[in-house]
Structure formats: C-alpha cells, structure tokens
VEXSE-298931 format. One record per atom (N, C-alpha, C, CB): x, y, z; residue in one letter; residue number from 1; atom name. Coordinates in steps of 0.001 Angstrom, whole numbers. Glycine has a CB too. Example, Ala and Ser with C-alpha at 12.3 -4.5 7.8 and 13.67 -1.06 7.14 Angstrom:
REM VEXSE-298931
PT         X         Y         Z   resn   resi   name
PT     13190     -5690      7800      A      1      N
PT     12300     -4500      7800      A      1     CA
PT     13200     -3300      7800      A      1      C
PT     11308     -4473      9046      A      1     CB
PT     12850     -2250      7080      S      2      N
PT     13670     -1060      7140      S      2     CA
PT     12900        30      7870      S      2      C
PT     14084      -598      5725      S      2     CB
//
This chain:
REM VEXSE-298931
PT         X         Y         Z   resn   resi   name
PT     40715    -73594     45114      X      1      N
PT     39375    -73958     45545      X      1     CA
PT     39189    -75467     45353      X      1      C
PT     38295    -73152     44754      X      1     CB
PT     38339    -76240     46331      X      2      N
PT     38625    -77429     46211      X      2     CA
PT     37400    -77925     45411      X      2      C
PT     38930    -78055     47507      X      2     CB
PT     37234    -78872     44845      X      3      N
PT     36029    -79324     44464      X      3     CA
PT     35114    -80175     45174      X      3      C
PT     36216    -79823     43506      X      3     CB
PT     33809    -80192     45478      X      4      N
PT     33071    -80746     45595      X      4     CA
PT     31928    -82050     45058      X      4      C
PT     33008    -80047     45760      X      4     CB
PT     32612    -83323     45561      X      5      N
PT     31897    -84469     44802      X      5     CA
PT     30625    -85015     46019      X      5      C
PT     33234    -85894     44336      X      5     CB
PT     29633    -85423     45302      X      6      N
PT     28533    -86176     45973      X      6     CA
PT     28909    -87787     45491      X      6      C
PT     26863    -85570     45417      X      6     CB
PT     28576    -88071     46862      X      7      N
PT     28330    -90060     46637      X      7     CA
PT     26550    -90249     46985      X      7      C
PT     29580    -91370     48357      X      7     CB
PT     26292    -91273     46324      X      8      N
PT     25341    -91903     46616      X      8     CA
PT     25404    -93079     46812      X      8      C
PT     24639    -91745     46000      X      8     CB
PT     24984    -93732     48095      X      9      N
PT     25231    -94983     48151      X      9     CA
PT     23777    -95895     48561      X      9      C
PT     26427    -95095     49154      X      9     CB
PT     23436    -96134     47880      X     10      N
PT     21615    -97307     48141      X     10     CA
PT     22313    -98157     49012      X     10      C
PT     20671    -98544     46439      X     10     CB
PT     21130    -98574     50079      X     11      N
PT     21350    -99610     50702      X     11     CA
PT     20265    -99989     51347      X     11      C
PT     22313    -99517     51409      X     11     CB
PT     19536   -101306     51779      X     12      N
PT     18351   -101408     52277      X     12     CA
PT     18967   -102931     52868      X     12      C
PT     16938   -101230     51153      X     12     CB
PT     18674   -102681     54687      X     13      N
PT     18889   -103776     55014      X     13     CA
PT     20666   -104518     55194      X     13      C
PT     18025   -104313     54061      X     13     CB
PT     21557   -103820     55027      X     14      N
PT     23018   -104621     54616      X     14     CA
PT     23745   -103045     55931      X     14      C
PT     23691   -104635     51989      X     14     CB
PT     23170   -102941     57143      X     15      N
PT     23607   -101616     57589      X     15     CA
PT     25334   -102764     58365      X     15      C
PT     22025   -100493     59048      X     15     CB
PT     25463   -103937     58349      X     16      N
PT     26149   -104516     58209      X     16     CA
PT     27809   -104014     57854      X     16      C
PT     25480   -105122     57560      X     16     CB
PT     27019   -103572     56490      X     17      N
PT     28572   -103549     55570      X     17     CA
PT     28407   -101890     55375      X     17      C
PT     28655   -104698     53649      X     17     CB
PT     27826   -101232     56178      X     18      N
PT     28083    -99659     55724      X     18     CA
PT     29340    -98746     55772      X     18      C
PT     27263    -98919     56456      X     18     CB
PT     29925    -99377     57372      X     19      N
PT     31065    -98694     57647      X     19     CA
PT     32035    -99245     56783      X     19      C
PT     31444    -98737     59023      X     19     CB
PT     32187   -100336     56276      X     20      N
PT     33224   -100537     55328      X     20     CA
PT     32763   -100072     54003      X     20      C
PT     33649   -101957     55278      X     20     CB
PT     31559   -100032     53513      X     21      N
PT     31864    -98957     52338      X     21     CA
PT     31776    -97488     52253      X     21      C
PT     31132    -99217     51401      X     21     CB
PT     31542    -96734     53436      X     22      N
PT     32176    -95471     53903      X     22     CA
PT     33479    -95429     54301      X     22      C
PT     31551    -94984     54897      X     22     CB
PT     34006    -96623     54711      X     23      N
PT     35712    -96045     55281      X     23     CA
PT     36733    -96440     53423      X     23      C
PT     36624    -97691     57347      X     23     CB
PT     35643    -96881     52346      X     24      N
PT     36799    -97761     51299      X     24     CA
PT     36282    -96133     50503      X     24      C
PT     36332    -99993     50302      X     24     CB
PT     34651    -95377     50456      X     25      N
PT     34482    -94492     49616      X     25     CA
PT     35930    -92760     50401      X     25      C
PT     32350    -94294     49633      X     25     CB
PT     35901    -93020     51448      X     26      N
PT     37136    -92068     51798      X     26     CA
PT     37685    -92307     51867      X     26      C
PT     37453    -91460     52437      X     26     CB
PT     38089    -93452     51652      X     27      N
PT     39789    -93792     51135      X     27     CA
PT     40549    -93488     49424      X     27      C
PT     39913    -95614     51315      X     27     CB
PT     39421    -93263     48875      X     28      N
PT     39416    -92860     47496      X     28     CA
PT     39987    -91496     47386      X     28      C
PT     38034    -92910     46909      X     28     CB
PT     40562    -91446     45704      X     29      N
PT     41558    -90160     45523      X     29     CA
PT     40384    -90007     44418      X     29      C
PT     43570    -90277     45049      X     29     CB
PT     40257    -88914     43809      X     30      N
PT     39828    -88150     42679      X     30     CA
PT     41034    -87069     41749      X     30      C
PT     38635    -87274     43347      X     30     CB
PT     41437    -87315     41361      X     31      N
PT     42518    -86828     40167      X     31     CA
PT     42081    -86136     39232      X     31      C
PT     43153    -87818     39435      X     31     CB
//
C-alpha cells in the first residue's frame, strides 16, 4: 500500500515560479 503525503505550498502573486516549484516538489523521493 502506498502512502499518502500532502504538500502545501503558499503563494500570493509569484504564479511566475509555480511550475517550477511543482515540477522540483515531484521530483522529490520520500524514503
């Protein structure tokens, strides 16, 4: 069974830099 993690990510205004910190938060491993 796999586990299930939540992200939260605040942001107001910076929709700029979103896709790069959605493509760096799924690039992430959890161990």
């Amino acid at each position: 069974m796999s586990e299930l993690i939540s992200v939260i990510i605040p942001t107001y205004q910076h929709a700029s830099v979103l896709s790069k910190t959605l493509d760096s938060v799924l690039a992430q491993t959890y161990d």
